[in-house]
C-alpha positions in Angstrom: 56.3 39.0 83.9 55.4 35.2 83.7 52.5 34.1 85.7 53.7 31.3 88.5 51.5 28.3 87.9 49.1 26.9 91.0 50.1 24.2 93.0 47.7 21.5 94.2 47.8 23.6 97.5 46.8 26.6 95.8 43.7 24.6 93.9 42.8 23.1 96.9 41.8 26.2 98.9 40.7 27.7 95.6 39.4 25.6 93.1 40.0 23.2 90.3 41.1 26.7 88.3 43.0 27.9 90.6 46.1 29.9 88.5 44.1 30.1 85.2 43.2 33.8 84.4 40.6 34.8 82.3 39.9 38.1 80.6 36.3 38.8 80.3 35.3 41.0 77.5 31.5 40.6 78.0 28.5 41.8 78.8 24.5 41.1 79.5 23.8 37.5 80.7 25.5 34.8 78.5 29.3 35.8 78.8 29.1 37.1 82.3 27.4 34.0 83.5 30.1 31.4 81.8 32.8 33.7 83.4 31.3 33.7 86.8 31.0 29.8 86.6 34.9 29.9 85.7 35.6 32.1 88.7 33.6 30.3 90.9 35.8 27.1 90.0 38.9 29.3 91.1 40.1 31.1 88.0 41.4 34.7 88.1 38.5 36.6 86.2 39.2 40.2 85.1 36.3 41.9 84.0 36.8 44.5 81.6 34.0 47.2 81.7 33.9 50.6 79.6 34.2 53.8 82.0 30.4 54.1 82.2 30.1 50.3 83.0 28.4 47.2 81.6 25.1 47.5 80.6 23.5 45.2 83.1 24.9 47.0 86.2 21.3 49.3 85.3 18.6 46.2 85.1 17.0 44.4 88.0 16.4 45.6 91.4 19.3 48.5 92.6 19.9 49.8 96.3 22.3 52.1 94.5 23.0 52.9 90.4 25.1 50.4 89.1 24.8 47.4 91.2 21.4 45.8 90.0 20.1 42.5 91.4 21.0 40.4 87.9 24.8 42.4 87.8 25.6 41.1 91.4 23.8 37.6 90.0 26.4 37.1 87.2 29.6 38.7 88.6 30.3 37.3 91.9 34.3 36.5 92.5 35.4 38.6 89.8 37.6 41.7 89.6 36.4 45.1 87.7 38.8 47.5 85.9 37.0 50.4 83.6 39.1 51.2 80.7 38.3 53.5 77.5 39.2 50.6 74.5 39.0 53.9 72.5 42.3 55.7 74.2 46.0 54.7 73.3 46.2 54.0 76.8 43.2 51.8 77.4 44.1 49.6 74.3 48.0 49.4 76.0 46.6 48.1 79.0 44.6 45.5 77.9 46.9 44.2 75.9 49.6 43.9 79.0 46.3 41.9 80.5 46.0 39.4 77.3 49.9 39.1 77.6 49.5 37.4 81.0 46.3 35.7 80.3 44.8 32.2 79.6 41.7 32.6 78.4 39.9 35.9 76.6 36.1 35.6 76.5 34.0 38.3 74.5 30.9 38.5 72.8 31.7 41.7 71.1 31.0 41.3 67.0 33.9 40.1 65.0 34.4 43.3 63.1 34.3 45.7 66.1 36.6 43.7 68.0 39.3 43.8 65.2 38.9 47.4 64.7 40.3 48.0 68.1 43.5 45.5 67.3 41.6 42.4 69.4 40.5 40.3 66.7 42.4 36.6 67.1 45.2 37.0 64.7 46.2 40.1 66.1 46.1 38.8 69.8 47.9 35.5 68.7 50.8 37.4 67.6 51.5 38.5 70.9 50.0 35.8 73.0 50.2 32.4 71.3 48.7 29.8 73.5 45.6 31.9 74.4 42.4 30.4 74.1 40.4 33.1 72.3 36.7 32.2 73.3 34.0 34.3 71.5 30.2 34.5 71.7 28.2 34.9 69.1 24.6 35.1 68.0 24.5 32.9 64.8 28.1 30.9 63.5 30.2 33.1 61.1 30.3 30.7 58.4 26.2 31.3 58.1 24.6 34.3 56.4 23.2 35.5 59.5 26.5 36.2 61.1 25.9 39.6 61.2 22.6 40.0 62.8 22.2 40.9 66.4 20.8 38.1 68.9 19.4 38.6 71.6 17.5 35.9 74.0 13.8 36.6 72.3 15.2 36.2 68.8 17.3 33.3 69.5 14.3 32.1 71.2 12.0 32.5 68.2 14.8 31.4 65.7 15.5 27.9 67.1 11.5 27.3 67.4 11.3 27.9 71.2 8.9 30.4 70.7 6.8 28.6 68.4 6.7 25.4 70.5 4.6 26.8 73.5 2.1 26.8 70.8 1.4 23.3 71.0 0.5 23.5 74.8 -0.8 26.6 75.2 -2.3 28.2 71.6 -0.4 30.4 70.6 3.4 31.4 70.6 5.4 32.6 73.3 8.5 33.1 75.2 9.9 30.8 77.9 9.9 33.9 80.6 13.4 33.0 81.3 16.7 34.0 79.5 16.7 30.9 78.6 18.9 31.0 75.6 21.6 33.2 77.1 22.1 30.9 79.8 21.9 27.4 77.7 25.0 29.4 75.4 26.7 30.5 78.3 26.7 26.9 80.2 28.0 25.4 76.6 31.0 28.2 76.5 32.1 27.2 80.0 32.5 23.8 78.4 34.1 25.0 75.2 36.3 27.0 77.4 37.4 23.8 79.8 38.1 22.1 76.8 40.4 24.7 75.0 42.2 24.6 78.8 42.4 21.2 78.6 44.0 21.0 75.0 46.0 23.4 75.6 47.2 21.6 79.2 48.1 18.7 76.8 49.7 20.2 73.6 51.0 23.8 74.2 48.6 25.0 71.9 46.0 27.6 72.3 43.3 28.0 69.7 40.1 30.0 68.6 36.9 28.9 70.2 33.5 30.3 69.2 30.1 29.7 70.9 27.4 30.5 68.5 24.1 31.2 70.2 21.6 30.0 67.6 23.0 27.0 66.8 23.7 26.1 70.6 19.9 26.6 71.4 19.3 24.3 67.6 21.2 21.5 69.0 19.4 21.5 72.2 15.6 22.0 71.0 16.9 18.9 68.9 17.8 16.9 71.4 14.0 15.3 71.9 12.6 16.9 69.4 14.5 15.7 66.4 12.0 13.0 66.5 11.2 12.3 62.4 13.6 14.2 61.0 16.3 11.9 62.7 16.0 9.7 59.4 17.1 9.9 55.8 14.4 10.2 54.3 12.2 11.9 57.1 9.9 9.1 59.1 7.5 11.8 60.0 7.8 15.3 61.6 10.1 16.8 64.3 8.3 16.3 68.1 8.5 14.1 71.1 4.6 13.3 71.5 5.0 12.7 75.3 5.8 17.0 75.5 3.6 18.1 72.9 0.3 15.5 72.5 -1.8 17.5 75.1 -2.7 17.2 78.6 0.8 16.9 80.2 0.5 19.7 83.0 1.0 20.2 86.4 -1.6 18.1 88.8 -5.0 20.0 90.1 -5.1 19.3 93.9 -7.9 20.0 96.3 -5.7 22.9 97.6 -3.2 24.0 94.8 -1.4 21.8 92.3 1.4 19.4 92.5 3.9 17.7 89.7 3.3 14.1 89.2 5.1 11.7 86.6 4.4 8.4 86.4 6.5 6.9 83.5 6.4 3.2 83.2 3.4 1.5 82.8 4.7 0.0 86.5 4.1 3.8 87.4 0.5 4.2 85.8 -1.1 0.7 87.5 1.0 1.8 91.1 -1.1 5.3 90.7 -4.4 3.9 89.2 -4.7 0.7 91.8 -3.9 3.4 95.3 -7.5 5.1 93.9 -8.9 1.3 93.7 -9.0 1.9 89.9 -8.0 -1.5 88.1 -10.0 -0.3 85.3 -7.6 2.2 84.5 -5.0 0.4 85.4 -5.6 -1.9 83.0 -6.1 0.5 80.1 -3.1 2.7 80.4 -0.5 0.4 82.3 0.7 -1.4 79.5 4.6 -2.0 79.6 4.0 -0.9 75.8 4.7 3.1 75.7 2.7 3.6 72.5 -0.2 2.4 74.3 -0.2 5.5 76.7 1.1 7.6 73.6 -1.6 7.2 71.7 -4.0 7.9 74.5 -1.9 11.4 77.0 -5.1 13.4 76.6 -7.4 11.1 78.1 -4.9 9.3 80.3 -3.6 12.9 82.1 -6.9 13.6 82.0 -8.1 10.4 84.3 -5.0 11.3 86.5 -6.0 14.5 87.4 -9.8 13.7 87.8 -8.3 11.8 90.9 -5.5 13.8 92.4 -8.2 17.0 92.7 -9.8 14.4 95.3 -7.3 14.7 97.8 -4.8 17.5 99.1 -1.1 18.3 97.6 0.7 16.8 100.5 -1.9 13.6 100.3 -0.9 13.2 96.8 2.7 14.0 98.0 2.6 11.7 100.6 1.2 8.9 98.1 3.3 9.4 95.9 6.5 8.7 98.2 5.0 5.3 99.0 4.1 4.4 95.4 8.0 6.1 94.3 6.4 7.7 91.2 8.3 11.0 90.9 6.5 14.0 92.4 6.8 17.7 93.5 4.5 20.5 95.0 5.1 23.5 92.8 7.1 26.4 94.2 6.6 30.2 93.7 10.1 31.9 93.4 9.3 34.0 96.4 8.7 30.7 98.0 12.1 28.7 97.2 14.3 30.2 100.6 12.4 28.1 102.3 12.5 24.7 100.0 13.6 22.4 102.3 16.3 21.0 100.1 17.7 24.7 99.3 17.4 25.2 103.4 19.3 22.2 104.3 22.3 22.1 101.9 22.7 25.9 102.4 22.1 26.8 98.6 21.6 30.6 99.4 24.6 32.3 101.1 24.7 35.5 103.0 27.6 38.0 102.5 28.3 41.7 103.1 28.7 43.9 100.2 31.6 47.0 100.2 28.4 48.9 98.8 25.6 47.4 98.6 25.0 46.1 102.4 24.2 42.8 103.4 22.8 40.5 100.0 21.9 37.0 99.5 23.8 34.7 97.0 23.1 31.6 95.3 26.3 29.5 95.8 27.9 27.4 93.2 26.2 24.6 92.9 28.9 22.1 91.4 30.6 20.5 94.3 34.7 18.9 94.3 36.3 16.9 97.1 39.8 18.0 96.6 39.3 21.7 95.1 36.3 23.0 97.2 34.4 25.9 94.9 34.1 28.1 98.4 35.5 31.6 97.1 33.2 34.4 97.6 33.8 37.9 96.6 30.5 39.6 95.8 30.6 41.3 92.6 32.2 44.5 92.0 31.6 47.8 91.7 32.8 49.4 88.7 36.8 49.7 88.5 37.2 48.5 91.7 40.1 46.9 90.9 42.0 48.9 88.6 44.6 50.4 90.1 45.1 47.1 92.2 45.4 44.8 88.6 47.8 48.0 87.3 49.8 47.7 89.9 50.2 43.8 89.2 51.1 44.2 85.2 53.9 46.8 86.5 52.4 50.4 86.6 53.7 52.9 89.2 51.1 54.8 91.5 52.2 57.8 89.4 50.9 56.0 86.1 48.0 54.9 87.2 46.9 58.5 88.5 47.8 60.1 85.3 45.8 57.2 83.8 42.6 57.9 85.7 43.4 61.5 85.5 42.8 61.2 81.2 39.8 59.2 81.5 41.7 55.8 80.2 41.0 54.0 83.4 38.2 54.4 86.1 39.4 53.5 89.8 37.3 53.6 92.9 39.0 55.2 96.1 
């Protein structure tokens, strides 16, 4: 059956993708996060989930097995349907899902997605104008497009890793996923793209999102320094990050961020401690100046700001308008006053789970509000509900969970 198209009504109450459906084929951190970011700007997001479930409904923090803190963190405002990819049945059903669907995301590996009849020729055939998204570690056209990535090999690959070693000896991980998360921002604009493309020509197409290469580009993006030129004029590195002493602010009573930036910014800081001798030395409208000199010159700055208390540095540094921030402990941020006043951290009720928390889309639209919120979940929750949509009687469905194809909740 065709799929009836939003109106601006529809998007309004919504959001901007209000009408767009999206099957999501993924799992861990980077695919479920793009698609969460798509369903929290309205679209229809079918998660597809094997009968025992997606691996990260067991890591994090769990009330009960199979709804872990980082699950419920990625998967908010979707729907769940369990289906064996391995029975006649399962494969059947999924495709009556791609038949009615925009977008497929999946960060499955090429060859295993082809051996169950996915692969993007084979859904084309049936479904045109879908836009085929895919996740990968490294870019198929490499000779690494068969190795599995995962956030600490990406991390080490692009030179993350190796990085810290300038600041603090020796390497080591950002202990964040930051790499699954960087990828998974770039496929929600690879995605939007395809959409829009496709909005404009008919045309649906085969996107991929390759992990390594994604996190390459963006260590680049500063650090390409050198290499920029043909031939090189020096090495790779912004020497503002990596020439030492750049760290967060001792204070009398914990530590604070401070960055003054211009030379306007170093002579403000150096003439409120009555030190025109410093001033002089490191506010020089010429950057190189301080470049030449960030050991010494963070070192002078933070000989001063241990003098005095973080909100006295705060407080001076609001008056002076260098840029500056108290650190935070992440058990400390529900009560950061800007997360407090603009309401960043919702309350719901979960159909399991019992009353969570919720970090609310952040991305804001006057005319398409981003306000749906369905907490995320629990496995095949939705099965016989999105069965019943592509045309499946009661009876069908029970015989289907009865076999194992399909997983329903009660």
């Amino acid at each position: 059956m065709e799929k009836e198209s939003a109106s601006i009504d529809d998007a309004k109450t919504s959001g901007p993708l209000a009408g767009v459906r999206v099957v999501d084929i993924t799992s861990i951190v980077l695919g479920p996060l793009a698609t969460q970011i798509l369903a929290d700007f309205g679209a229809d997001v079918i998660k597809v989930e094997p009968p025992e479930g997606e691996l990260m409904r067991a890591n994090g923090v769990s009330r009960n097995a199979g709804m872990s803190s980082i699950f419920m963190s990625l998967n908010r405002n979707k729907r769940s349907i369990a289906l064996d990819l391995k029975s006649e049945s399962g494969t059947q059903i999924l495709r009556d899902l791609l038949s009615q669907a925009d977008v497929l995301v999946h960060n499955m590996r090429i060859p295993a997605i082809e051996r169950l009849g996915f692969g993007y020729d084979a859904v084309r055939e049936f479904k045109p104008d879908i836009v085929y998204c895919v996740a990968t570690g490294f870019d198929q056209n490499g000779p690494h497009r068969d190795k599995p990535a995962f956030d600490d090999v990406i991390q080490a690959a692009c030179g993350l890793a190796n990085l810290n070693s300038t600041t603090v000896g020796s390497p080591n991980y950002v202990p964040s996923l930051i790499a699954d998360k960087t990828t998974g921002m770039a496929l929600v604009n690879a995605v939007l793209a395809a959409l829009f493309c496709r909005e404009r020509t008919g045309v649906g197409q085969f996107v991929e999102v390759p992990m390594f290469e994604t996190m390459v580009a963006f260590m680049f993006t500063e650090h390409f320094a050198g290499l920029t030129f043909n031939p090189s004029l020096g090495g790779a590195g912004y020497s503002r990050l990596l020439g030492g002493g750049r760290k967060p602010a001792p204070t009398s009573d914990g530590h604070i961020a401070i960055l003054p930036y211009t030379g306007a910014h170093w002579r403000a800081f150096f003439n409120a401690f009555d030190r025109p001798d410093l001033a002089n030395k490191y506010g020089s409208p010429d950057r190189s100046v301080r470049n030449n000199s960030l050991v010494s010159m963070y070192a002078d700055m933070m000989s001063l700001t241990i003098q005095r208390t973080t909100a006295e540095m705060q407080k001076l540094c609001d008056e002076i308008d260098i840029p500056a921030a108290p650190l935070y402990a992440l058990d400390d941020l529900l009560e950061h006053p800007q997360v407090k006043e603009v309401d960043l951290i919702g309350e719901t009720e979960h159909p399991s789970e019992g009353a969570i928390r919720y970090v609310r889309p952040t991305t804001k639209y006057s005319m398409t509000p981003t306000e749906r919120v369905c907490p995320a979940p629990t496995l095949g929750q939705h099965s016989a509900e999105i069965l019943s949509e592509l045309g499946y009687s009661e009876l069908e469905i029970s015989q289907l969970d009865a076999s194992g194809a399909i997983v329903t909740q009660p």
